[in-house]
C-alpha positions as CSV (number, residue, x, y, z in Angstrom):
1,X,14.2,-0.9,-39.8
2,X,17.3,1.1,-40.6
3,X,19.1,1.7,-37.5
4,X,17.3,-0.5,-35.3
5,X,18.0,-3.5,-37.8
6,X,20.9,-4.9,-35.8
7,X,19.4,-4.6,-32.6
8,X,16.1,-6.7,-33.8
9,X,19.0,-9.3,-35.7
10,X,20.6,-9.7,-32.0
11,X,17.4,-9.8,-29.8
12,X,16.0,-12.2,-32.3
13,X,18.8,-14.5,-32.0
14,X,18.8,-14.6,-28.3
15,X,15.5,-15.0,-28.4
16,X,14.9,-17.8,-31.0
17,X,17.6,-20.0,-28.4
18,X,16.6,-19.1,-25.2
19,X,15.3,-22.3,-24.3
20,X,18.2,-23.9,-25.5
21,X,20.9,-23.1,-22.8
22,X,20.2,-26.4,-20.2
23,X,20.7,-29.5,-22.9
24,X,23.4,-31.3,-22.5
25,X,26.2,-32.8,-24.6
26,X,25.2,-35.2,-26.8
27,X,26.5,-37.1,-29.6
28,X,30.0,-35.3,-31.5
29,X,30.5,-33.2,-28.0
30,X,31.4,-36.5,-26.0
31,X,34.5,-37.8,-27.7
32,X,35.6,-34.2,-28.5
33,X,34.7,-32.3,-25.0
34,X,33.8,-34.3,-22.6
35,X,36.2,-37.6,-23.1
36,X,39.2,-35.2,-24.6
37,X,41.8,-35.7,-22.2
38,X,43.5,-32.5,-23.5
39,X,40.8,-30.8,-21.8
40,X,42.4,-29.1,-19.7
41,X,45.7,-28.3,-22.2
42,X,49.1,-28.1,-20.7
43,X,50.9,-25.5,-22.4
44,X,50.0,-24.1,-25.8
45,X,50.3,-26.9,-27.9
46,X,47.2,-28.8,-26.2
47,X,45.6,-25.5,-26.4
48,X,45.9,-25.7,-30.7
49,X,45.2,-29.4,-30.7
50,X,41.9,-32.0,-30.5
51,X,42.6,-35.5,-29.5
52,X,43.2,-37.8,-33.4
53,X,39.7,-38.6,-34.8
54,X,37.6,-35.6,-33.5
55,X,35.9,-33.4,-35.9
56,X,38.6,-30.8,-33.7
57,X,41.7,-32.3,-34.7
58,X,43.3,-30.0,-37.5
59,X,41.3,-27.3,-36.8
60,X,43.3,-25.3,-34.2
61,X,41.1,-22.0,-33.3
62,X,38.2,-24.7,-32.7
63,X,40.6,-26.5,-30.6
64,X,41.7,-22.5,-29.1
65,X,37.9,-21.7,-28.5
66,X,37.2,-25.2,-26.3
67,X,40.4,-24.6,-24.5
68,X,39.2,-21.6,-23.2
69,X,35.6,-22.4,-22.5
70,X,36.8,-25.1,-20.5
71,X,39.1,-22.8,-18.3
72,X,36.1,-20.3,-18.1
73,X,33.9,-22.9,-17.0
74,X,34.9,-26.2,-17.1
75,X,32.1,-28.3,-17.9
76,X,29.1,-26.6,-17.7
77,X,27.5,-27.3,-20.6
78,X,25.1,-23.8,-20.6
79,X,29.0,-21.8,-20.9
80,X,29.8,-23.7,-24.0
81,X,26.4,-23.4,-25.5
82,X,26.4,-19.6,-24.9
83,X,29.5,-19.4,-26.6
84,X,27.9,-21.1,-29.6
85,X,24.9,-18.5,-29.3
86,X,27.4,-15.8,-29.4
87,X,29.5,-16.8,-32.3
88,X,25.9,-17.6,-34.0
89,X,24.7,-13.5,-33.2
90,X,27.9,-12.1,-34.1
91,X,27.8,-14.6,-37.4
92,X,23.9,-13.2,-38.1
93,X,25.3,-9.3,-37.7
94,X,27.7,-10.1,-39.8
95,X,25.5,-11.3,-42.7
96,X,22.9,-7.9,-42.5
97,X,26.5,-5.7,-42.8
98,X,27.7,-7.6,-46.1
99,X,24.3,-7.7,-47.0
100,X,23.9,-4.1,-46.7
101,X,27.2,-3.2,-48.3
102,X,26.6,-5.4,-50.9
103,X,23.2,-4.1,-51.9
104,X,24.5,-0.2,-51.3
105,X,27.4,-1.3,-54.0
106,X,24.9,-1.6,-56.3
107,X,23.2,1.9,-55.7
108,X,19.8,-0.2,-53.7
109,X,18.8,1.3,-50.6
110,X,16.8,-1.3,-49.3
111,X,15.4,-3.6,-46.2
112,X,15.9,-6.6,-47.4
113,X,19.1,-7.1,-45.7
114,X,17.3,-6.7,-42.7
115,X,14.7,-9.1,-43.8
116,X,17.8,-11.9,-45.1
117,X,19.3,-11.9,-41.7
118,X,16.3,-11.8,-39.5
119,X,14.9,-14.9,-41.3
120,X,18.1,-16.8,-41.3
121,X,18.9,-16.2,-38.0
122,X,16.1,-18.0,-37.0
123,X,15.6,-20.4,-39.3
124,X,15.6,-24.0,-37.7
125,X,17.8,-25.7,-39.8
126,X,20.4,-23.9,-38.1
127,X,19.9,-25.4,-34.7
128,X,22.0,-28.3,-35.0
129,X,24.8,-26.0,-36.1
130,X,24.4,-23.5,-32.8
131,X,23.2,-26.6,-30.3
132,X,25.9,-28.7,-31.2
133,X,28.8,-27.4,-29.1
134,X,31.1,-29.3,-31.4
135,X,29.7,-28.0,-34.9
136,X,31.4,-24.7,-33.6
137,X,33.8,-25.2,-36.2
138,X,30.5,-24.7,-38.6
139,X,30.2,-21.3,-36.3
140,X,34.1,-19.7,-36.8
141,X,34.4,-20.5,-40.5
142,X,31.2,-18.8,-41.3
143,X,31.7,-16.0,-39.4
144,X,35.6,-16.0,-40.9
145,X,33.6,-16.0,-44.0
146,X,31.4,-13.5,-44.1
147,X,34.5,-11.0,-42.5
148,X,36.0,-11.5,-45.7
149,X,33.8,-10.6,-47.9
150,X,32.3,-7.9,-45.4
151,X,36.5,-6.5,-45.4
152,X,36.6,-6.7,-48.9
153,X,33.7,-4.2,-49.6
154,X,35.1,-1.8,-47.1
155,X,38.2,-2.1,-49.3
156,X,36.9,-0.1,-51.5
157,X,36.5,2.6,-49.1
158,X,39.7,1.9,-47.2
159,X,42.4,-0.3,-48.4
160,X,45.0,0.2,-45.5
161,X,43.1,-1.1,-42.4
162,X,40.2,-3.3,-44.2
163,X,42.8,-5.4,-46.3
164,X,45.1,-6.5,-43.2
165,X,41.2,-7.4,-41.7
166,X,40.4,-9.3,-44.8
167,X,43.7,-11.6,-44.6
168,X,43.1,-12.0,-40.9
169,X,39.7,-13.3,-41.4
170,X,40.6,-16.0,-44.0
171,X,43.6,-16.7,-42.0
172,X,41.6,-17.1,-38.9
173,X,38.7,-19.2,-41.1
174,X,41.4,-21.8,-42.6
175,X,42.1,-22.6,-38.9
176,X,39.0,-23.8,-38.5
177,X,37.4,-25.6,-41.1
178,X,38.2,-27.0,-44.8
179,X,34.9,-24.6,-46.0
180,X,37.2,-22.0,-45.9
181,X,38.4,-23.2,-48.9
182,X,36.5,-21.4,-51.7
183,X,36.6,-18.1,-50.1
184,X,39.8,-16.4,-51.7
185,X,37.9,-17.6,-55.5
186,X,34.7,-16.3,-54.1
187,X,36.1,-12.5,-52.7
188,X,37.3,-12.4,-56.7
189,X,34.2,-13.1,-58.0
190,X,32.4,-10.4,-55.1
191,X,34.6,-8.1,-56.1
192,X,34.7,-8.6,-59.6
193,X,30.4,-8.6,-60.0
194,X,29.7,-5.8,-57.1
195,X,33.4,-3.5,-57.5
196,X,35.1,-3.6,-60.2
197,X,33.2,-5.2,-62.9
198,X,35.5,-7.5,-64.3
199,X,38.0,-10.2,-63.6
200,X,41.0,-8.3,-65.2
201,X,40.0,-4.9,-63.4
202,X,39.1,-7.1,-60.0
203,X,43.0,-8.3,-60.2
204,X,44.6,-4.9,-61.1
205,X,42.9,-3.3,-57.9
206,X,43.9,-6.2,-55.3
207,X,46.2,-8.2,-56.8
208,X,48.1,-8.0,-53.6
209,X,44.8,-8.9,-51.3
210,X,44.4,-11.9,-53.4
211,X,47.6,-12.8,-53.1
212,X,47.9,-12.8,-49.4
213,X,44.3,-14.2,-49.3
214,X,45.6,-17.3,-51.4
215,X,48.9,-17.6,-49.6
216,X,46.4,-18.6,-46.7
217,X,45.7,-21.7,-48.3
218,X,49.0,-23.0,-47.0
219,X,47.5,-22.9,-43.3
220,X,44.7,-24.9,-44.1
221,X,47.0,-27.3,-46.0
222,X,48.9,-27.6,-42.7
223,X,46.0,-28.1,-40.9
224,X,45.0,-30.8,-43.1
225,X,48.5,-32.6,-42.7
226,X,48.7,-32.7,-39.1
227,X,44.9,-33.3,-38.4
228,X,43.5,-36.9,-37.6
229,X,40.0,-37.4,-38.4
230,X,40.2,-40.7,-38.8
231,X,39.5,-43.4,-41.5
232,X,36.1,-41.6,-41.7
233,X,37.3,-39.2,-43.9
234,X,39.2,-40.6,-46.8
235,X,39.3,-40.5,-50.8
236,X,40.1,-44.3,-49.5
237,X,37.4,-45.7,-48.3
238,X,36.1,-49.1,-49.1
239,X,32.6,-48.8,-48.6
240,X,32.2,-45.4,-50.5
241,X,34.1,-44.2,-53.7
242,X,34.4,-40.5,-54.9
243,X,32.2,-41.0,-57.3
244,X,29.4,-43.0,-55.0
245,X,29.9,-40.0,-52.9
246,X,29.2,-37.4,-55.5
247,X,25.9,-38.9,-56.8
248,X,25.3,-39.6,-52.9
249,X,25.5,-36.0,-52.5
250,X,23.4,-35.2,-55.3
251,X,20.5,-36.8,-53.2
252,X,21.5,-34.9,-49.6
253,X,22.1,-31.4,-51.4
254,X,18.4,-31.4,-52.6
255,X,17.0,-32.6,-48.9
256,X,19.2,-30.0,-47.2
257,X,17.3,-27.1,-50.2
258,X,13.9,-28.7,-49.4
259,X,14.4,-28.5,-45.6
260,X,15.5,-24.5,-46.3
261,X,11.8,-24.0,-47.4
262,X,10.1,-26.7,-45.2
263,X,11.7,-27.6,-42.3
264,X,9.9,-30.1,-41.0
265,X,12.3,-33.4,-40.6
266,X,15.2,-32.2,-38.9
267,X,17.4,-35.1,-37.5
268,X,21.1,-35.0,-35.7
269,X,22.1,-37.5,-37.1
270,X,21.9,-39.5,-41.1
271,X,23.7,-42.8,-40.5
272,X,21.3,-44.5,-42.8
273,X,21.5,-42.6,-45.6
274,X,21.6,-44.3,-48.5
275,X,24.5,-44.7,-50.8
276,X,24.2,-44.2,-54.3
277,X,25.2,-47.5,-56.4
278,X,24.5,-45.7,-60.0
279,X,23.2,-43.5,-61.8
280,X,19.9,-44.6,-61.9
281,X,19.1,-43.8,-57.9
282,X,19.5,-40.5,-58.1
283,X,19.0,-39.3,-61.7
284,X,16.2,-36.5,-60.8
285,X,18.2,-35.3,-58.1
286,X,21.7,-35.3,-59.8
287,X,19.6,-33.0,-62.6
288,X,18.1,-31.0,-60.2
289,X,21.9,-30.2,-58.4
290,X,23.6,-30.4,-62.1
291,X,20.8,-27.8,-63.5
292,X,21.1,-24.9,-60.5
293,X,25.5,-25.3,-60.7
294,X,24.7,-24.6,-64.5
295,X,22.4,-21.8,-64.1
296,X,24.6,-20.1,-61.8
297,X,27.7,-20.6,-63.9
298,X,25.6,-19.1,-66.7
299,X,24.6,-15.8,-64.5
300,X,27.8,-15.5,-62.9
301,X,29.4,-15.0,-66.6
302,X,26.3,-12.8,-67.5
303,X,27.6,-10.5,-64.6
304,X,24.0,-11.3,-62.5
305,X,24.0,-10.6,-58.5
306,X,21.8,-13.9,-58.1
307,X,24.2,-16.3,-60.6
308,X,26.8,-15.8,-57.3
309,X,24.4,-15.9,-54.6
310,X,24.0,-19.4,-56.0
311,X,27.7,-20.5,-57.2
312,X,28.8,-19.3,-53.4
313,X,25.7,-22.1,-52.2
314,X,28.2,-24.8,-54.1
315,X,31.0,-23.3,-53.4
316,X,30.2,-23.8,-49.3
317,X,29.1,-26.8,-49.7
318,X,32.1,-28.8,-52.2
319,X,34.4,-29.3,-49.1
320,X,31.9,-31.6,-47.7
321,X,29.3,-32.8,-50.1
322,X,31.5,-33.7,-53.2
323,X,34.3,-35.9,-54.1
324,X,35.5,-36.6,-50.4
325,X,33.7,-39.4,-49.0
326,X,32.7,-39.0,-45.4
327,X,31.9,-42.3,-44.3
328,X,31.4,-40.8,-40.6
329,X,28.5,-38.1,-41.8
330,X,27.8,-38.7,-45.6
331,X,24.8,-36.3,-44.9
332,X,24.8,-33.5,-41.6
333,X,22.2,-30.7,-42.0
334,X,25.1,-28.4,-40.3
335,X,26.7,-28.1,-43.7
336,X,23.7,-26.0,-44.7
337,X,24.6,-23.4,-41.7
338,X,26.0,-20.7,-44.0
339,X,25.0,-22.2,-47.4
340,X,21.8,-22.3,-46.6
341,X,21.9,-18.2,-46.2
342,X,22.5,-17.8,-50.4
343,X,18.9,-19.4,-51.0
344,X,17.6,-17.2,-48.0
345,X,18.9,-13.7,-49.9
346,X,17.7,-15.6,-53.2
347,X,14.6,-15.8,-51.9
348,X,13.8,-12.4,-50.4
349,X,15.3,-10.6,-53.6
350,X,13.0,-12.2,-55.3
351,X,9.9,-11.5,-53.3
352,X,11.5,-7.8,-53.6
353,X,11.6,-7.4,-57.3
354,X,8.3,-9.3,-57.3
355,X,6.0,-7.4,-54.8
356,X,8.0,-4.7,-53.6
357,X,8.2,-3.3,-50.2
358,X,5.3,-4.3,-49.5
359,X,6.1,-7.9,-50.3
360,X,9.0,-7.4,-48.3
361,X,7.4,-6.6,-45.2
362,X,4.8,-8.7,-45.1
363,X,7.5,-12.0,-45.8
364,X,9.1,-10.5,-43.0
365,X,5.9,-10.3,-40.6
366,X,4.7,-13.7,-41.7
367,X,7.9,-15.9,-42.0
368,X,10.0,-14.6,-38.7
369,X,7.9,-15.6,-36.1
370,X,7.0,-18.7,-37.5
371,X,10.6,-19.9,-38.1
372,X,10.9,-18.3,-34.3
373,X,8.7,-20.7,-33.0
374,X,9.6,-23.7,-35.2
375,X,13.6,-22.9,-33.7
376,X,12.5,-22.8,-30.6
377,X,10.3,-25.7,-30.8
378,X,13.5,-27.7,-32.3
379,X,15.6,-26.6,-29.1
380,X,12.9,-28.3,-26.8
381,X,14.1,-31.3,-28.5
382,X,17.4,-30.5,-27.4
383,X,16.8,-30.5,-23.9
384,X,17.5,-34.1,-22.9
385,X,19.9,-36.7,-24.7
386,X,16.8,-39.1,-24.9
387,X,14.5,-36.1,-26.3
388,X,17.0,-35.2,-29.3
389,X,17.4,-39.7,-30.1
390,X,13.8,-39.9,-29.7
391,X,13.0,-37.5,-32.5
392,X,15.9,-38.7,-34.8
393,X,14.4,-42.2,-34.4
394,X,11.1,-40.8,-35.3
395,X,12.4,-39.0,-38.4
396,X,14.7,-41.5,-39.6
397,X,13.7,-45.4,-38.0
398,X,15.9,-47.0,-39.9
399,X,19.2,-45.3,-38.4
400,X,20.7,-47.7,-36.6
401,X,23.4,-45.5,-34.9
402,X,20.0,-43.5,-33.6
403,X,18.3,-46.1,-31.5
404,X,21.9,-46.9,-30.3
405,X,22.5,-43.6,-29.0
406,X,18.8,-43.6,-27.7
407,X,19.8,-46.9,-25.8
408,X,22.5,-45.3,-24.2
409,X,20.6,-42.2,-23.1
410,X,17.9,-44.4,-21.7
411,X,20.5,-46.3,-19.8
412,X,21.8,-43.5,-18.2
413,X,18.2,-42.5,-17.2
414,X,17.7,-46.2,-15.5
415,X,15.7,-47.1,-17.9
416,X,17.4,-50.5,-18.9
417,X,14.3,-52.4,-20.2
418,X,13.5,-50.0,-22.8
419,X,17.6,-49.3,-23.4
420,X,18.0,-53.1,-24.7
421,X,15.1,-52.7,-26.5
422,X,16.7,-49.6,-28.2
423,X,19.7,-51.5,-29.0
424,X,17.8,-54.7,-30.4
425,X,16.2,-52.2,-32.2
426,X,19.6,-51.3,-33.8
427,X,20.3,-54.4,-34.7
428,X,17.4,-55.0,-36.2
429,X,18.1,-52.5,-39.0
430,X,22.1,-53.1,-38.9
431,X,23.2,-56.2,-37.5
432,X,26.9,-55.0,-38.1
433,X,26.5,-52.2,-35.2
434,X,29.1,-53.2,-32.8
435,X,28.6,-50.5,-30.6
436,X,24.8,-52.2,-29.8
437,X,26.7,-55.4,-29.7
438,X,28.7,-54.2,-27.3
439,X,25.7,-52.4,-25.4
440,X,23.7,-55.5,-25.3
441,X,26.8,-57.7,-24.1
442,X,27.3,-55.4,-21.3
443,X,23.6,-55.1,-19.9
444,X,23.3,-59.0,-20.3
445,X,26.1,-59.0,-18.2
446,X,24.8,-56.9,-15.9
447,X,21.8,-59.2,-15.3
448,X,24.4,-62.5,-15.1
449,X,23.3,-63.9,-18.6
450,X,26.8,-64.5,-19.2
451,X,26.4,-66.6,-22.6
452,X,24.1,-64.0,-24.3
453,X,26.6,-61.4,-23.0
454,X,29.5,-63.2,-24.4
455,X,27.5,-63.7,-27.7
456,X,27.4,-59.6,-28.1
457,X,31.2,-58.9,-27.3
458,X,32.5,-61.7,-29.2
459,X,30.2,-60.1,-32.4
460,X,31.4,-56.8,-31.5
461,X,35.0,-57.8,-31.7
462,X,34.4,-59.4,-34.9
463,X,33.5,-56.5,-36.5
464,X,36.5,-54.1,-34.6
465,X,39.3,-56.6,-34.1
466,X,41.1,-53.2,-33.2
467,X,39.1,-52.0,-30.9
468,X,41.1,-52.3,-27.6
469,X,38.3,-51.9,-24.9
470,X,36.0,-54.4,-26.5
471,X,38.6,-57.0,-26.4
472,X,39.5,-56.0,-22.9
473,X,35.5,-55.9,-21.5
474,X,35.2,-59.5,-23.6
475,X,38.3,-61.1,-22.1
476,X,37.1,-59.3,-18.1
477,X,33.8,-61.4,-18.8
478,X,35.2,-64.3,-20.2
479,X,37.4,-64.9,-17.2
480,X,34.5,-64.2,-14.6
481,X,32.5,-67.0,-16.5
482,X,35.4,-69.2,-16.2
483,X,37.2,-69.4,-19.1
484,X,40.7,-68.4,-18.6
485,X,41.6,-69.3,-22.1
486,X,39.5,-67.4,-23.8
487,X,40.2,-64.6,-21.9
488,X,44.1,-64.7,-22.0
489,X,43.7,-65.0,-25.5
490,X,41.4,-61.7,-25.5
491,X,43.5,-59.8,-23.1
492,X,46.6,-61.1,-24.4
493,X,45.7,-59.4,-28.4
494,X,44.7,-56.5,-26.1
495,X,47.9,-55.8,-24.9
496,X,49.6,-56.6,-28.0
497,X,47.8,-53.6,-29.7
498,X,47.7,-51.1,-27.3
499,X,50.1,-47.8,-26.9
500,X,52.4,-48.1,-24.2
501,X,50.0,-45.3,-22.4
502,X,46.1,-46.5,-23.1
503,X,44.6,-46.4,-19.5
504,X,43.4,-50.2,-19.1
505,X,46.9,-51.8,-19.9
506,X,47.8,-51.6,-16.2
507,X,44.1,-53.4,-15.5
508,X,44.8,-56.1,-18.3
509,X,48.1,-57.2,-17.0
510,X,46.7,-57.9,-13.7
511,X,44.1,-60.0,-15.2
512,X,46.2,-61.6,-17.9
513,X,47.8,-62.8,-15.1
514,X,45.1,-64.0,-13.2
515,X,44.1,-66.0,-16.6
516,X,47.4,-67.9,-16.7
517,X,47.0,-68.4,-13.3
518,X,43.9,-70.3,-14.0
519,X,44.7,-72.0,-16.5
């Protein structure tokens, strides 16, 4: 499989998402592609920025990358998907040639780097990371990463051209997502376990590299300070603390291992994942977690190869599944898109040492088509809005936010019967959903049942007074049911909120008058 390795890594990857190019854009692609109204960016500055509250927004080559698919394409969702496929193959080639150079460092001629990035690349827990056009943040920082470390072997070889490369990477991977953060710690540790040997001699060697590599913390620190993700991601939050979020996380981290080795439940979306309150909840889990970061600690100090494979799994994943509550996505199997490649190489190593070549190949016969075939299965759930909310209501019927989105993609199929019943179904499991408030008010409205419909904004506004187009859609109905004061008051708090620019005001002046005319 020598040479022809990265030819079977690239037709594999096409291959396992070839049935994945005609879905649309569904749930994190709306507010960030399709309603960004810096798409398309005037100048460069729009090009380097995501409207405040996106998962874009301080992350400017993600912001870059949908600037140009847009002037490529425009809208047509198969461009931007094929985009993700392509960072996704390059991202895949990327893992056999580290681990190839990695395994050559330590005098092992061997396939299993052929077998590692075969079975990752079409391992299914992947797909919401390469179907979801704006996870492509998830995309550029792993492929960032793996450049680094890839340039830092070939250091060894080359210093002049490969260290520039090296700083580029990380440069290029703090631009697009806070993972990025570990990887100047873990290219020391590479170097010192597969180079040098130790810490000090690691240093001596590249003490410039590491430099430069650490100086490109200040980008992401920037990018940090001028991004807007909204009160979603916050060490502030009311309803989770740092430490709820930890032992939270304790929980998600040992769902996002088991789905590694049986992918089975797969879901977009984990808006009714539970919240730790103590201890207690999670106490096997938080030992399970607590155990493997202790184990690895242990072997990385012993000098072991597998001790980092694992420390770089935590590593990956601390940005997102630690300290930092977010309330938005406590739990998103995306995290797990190049984290979830350390168990893979864990894995086949050990089949290796266990059963040899032999082992090796037939791991590699067995397990690739069948992860194939469960990826490509996966994408067919990808094919329509509805399909994708179907199966996340199947997998997790408790998930509120699901049968929400679910209503709305029956809606836009006509299918308003079954879209209330969607969102009753949403508030049946959380009657705080304003969104399915708001759903239901508007398709009671459309069938002129004004007082449930009033019922559904007015709860909707209760739980986001500052939501502007709630109060707006709830003081337009009010004053077509004939209650002018009710509606100026609506209208009236609307247009004391809102920015000088937000596209109803015009709208909401014109019926504000038409209120106090009324009256």
């Amino acid at each position: 499989m020598g040479k022809a390795a990265p030819l079977l890594v690239v037709a594999l990857s096409v291959l396992a998402y070839s049935n994945a190019q005609r879905g649309p854009f569904v749930f994190d692609d709306l507010p960030v592609i399709v309603e960004n109204e810096l798409l398309p960016p005037e100048g460069l500055r729009e090009c380097l920025t995501a409207p405040p509250g996106s998962t874009a927004s301080g992350r400017p080559l993600v912001a870059l990358s949908f600037a140009l698919n847009h002037a490529l394409s425009g809208m047509e969702v198969s461009s931007w998907r094929a985009t993700n496929l392509l960072l996704h193959t390059l991202t895949a080639l990327a893992l056999l040639a580290l681990a190839r150079a990695t395994l050559a460092s330590t005098g092992r001629e061997s396939s299993a780097a052929t077998v590692i990035a075969l079975l990752w690349s079409a391992h299914p827990l992947l797909t919401d990371a390469v179907n979801l056009v704006a996870s492509r943040s998830e995309l550029l920082v792993s492929l960032a990463y793996l450049c680094v470390l890839l340039c830092l072997m070939k250091c060894a070889e080359a210093p002049r051209p490969w260290s520039a490369l090296c700083v580029l990477a990380c440069c290029l991977g703090m631009a697009s997502k806070e993972v990025m953060l570990s990887a100047p710690m873990i290219a020391l540790a590479w170097d010192r376990t597969f180079l040098t040997g130790s810490w000090r001699a690691a240093w001596r060697a590249r003490r410039g590299l590491y430099m430069w590599l650490g100086a490109s913390w200040l980008i992401l620190l920037a990018c940090i300070l001028t991004g807007d993700r909204g009160a979603s991601v916050t060490l502030g939050a009311d309803a989770v603390s740092p430490l709820r979020s930890l032992l939270t996380q304790a929980g998600a981290i040992t769902h996002y291992i088991s789905l590694i080795y049986w992918p089975a439940e797969l879901s977009i979306d984990y808006a009714d994942w539970p919240i730790a309150r103590g201890l207690n909840e999670v106490l096997p889990e938080l030992c399970l977690v607590s155990s493997l970061l202790a184990l690895a600690i242990w072997r990385v100090h012993g000098k072991h190869p597998d001790g980092l494979l694992l420390l770089t799994l935590f590593a990956l994943l601390a940005p997102s599944s630690s300290v930092i509550p977010l309330t938005g996505e406590l739990v998103a199997e995306h995290r797990m898109y190049l984290a979830s490649a350390s168990l893979i190489a864990l894995t086949v190593l050990a089949i290796e040492r266990l059963f040899a070549r032999a082992g090796l190949v037939g791991l590699c016969l067995i397990l690739t088509p069948l992860l194939q075939s469960l990826t490509m299965a996966r994408n067919e759930e990808w094919a329509s809005a509805r399909a994708i909310w179907e199966r996340a209501t199947e997998v997790r019927p408790t998930n509120a936010r699901a049968w929400n989105s679910l209503g709305v993609a029956l809606e836009a199929e006509g299918l308003q019967a079954a879209a209330a019943d969607a969102w009753r179904e949403a508030l049946a499991h959380n009657p705080d959903d304003y969104r399915a408030h708001s759903n239901l008010g508007e398709h009671y409205a459309g069938l002129n049942e004004g007082a449930r419909a009033i019922s559904h904004l007015q709860s909707a506004v209760s739980l986001r007074p500052d939501h502007l187009e709630l109060r707006f859609n709830l003081g337009t109905l009010l004053l077509r049911t004939g209650d002018p004061v009710g509606a100026e008051m609506q209208l009236s708090e609307a247009l004391q909120r809102a920015q000088p620019d937000w596209k109803l005001r015009e709208i909401a002046e014109r019926r504000l008058a038409r209120a106090r005319a009324q009256r």
